[in-house]
N, CA, C and O of each residue as an XYZ file, in Angstrom:
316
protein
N       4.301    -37.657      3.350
C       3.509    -36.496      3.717
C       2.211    -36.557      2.911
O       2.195    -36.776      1.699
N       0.993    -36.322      3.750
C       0.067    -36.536      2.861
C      -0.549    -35.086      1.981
O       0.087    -34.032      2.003
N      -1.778    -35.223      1.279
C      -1.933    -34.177      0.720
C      -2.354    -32.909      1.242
O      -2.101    -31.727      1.010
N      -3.150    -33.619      2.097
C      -3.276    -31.991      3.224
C      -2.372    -31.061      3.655
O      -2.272    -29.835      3.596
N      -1.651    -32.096      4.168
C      -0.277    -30.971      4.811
C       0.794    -30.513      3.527
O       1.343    -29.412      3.487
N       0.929    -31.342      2.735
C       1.207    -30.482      1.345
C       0.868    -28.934      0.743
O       1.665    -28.112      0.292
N      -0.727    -28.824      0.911
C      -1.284    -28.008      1.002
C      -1.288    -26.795      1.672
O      -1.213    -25.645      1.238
N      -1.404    -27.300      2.974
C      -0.666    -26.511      3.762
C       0.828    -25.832      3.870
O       1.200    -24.690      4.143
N       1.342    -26.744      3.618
C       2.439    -26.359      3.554
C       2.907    -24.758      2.519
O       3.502    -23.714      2.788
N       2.272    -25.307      1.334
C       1.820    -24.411     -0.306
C       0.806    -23.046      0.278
O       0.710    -22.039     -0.424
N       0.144    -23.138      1.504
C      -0.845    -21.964      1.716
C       0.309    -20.860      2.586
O       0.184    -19.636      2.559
N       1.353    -21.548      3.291
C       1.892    -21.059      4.341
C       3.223    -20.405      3.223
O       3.682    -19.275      3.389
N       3.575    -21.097      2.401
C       4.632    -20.801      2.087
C       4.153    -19.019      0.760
O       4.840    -18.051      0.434
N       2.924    -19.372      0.470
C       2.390    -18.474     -0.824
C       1.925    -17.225      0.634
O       2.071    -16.093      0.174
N       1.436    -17.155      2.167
C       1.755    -15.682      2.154
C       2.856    -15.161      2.728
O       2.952    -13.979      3.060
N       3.922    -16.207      2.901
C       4.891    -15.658      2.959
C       5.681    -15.112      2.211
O       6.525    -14.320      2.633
N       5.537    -15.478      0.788
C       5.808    -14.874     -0.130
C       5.755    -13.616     -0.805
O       6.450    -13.023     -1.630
N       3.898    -13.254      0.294
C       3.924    -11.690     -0.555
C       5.218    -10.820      1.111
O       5.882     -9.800      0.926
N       5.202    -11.447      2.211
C       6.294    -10.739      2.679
C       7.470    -10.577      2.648
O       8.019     -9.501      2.890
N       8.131    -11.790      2.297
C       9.361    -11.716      1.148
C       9.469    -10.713      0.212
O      10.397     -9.953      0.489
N       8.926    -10.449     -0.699
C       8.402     -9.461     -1.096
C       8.364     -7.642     -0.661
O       9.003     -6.636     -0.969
N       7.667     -7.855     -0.130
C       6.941     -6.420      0.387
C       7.860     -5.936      2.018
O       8.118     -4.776      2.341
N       8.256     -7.376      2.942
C       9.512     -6.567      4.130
C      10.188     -7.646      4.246
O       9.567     -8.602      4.709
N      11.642     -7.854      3.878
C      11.629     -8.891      4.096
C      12.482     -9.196      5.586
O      12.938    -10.309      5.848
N      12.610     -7.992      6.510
C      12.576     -8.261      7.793
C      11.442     -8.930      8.388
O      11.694    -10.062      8.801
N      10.166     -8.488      8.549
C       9.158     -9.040      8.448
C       9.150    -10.432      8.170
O       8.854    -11.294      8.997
N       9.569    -10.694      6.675
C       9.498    -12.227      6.403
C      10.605    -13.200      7.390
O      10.382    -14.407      7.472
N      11.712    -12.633      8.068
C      12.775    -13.216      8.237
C      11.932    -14.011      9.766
O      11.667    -15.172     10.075
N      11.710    -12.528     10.482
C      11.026    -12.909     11.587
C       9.935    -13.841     11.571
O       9.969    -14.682     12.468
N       8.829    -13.900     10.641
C       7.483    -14.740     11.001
C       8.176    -16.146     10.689
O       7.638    -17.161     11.133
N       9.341    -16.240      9.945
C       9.753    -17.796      9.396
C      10.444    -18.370     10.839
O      10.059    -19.454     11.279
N      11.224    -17.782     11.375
C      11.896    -17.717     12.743
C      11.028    -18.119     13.619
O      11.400    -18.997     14.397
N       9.276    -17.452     13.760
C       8.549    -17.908     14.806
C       7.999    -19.232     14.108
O       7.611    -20.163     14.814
N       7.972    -19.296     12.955
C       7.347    -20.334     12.434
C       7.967    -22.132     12.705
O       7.427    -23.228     12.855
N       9.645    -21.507     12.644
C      10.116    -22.860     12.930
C      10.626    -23.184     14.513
O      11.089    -24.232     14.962
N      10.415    -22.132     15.065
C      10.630    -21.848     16.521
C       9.716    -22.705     17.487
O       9.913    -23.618     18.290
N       8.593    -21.964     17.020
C       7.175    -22.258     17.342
C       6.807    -24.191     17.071
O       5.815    -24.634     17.649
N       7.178    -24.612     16.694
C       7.054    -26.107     16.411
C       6.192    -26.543     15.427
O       6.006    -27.758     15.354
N       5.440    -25.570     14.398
C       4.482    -25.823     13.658
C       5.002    -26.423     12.602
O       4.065    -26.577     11.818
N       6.405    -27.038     11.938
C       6.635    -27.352     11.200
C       7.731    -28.198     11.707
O       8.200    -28.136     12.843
N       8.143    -29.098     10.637
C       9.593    -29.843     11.332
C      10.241    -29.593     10.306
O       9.730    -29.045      9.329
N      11.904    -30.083     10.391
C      12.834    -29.275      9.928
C      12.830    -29.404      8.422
O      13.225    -28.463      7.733
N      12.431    -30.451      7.920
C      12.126    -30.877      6.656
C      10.717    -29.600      5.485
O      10.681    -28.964      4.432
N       9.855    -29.946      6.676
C       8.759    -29.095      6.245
C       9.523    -28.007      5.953
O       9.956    -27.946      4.802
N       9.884    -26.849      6.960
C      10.467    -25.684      7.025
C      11.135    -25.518      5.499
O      10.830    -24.596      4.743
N      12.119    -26.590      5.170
C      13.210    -26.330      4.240
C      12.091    -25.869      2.706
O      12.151    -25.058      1.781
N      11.081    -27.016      3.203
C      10.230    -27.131      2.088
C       9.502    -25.465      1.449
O       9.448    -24.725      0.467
N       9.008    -25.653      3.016
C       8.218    -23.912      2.754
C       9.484    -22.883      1.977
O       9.491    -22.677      0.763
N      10.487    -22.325      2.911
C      11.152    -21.711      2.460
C      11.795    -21.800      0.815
O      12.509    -20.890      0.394
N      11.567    -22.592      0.253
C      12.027    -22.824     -0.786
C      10.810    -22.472     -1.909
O      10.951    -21.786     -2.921
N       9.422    -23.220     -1.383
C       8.674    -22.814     -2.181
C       8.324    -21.034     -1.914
O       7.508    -20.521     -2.680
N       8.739    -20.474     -1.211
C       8.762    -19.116     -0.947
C       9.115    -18.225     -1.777
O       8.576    -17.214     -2.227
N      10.541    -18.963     -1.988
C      11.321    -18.376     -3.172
C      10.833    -18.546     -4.783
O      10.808    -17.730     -5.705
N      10.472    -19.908     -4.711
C       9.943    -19.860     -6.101
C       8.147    -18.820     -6.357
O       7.665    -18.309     -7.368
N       7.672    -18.896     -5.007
C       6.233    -18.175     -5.273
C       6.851    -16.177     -5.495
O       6.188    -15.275     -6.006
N       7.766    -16.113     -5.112
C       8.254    -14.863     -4.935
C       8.318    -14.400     -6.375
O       7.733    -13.573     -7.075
N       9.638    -15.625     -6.563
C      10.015    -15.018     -8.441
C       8.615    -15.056    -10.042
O       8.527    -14.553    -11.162
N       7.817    -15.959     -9.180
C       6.992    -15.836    -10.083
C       6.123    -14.765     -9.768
O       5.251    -14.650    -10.629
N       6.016    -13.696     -8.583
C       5.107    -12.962     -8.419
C       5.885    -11.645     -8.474
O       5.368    -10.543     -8.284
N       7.393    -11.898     -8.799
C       7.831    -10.570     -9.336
C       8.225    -10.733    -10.718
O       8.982     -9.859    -11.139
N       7.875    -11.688    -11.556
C       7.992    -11.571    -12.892
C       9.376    -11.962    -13.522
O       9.846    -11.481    -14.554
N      10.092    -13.162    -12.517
C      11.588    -13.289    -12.584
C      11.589    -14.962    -12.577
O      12.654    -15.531    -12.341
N      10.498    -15.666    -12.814
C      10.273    -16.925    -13.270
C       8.679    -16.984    -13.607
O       7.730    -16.426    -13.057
N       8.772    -18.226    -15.163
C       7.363    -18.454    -15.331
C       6.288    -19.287    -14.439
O       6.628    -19.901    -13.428
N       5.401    -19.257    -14.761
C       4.436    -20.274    -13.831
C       4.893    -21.708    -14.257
O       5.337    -22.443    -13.374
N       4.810    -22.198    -15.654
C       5.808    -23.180    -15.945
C       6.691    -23.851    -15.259
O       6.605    -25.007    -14.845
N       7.669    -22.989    -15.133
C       8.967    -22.965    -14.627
C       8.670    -23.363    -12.911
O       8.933    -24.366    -12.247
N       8.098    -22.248    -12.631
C       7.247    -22.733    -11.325
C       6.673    -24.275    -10.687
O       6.975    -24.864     -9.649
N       5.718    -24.629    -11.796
C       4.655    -25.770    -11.302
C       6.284    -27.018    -11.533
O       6.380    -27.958    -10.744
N       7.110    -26.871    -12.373
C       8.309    -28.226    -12.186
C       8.904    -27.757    -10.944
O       9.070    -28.595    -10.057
N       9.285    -26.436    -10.720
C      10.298    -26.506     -9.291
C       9.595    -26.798     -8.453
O      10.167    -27.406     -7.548
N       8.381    -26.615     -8.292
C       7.317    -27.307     -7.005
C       7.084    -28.932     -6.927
O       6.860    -29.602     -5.920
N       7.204    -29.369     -8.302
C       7.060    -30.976     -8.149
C       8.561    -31.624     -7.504
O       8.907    -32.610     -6.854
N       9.114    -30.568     -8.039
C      11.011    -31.209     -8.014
C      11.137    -31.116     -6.361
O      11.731    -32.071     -5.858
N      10.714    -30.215     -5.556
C      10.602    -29.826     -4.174
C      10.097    -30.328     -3.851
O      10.559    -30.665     -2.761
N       9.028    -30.872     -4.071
C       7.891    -31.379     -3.399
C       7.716    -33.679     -3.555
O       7.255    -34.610     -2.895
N       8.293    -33.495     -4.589
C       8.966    -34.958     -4.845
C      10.131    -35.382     -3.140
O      10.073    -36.096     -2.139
N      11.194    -34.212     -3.882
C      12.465    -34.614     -2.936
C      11.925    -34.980     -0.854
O      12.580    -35.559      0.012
N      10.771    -34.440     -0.785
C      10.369    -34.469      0.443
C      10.456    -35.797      0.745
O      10.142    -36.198      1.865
């Protein structure tokens, strides 16, 4: 995967995060059209959703940024 879509991947997954967050019916649904919709493949998907979770806990104060930037390499490696 190159770096762009990496990126992408990291832009898509960080505002889903503030809906995780803030509804997370809301979040359940846009991820649903997201992998529905064909904009991602199944790999990607796993990817986003995961970095979702980690952008979440660091934006509710329940992991460090630290902690953060390794679970993103560790995720982002395993691809």
């Amino acid at each position: 995967m190159d770096a762009r879509r990496i990126a992408e991947l990291k832009q898509v997954a960080n505002r889903l995060s503030d809906l995780l967050i803030d509804d997370a019916d809301k979040f359940v649904i846009r991820c649903a059209m997201l992998y529905s919709g064909g904009k991602c493949t199944k790999k990607e998907y796993h990817i986003i959703i995961s970095l979702c979770d980690v952008y979440s806990m660091v934006k509710t104060g329940d992991m460090s940024r630290a902690e953060a930037v390794e679970k993103q390499r560790e995720l982002l490696r395993s691809e």
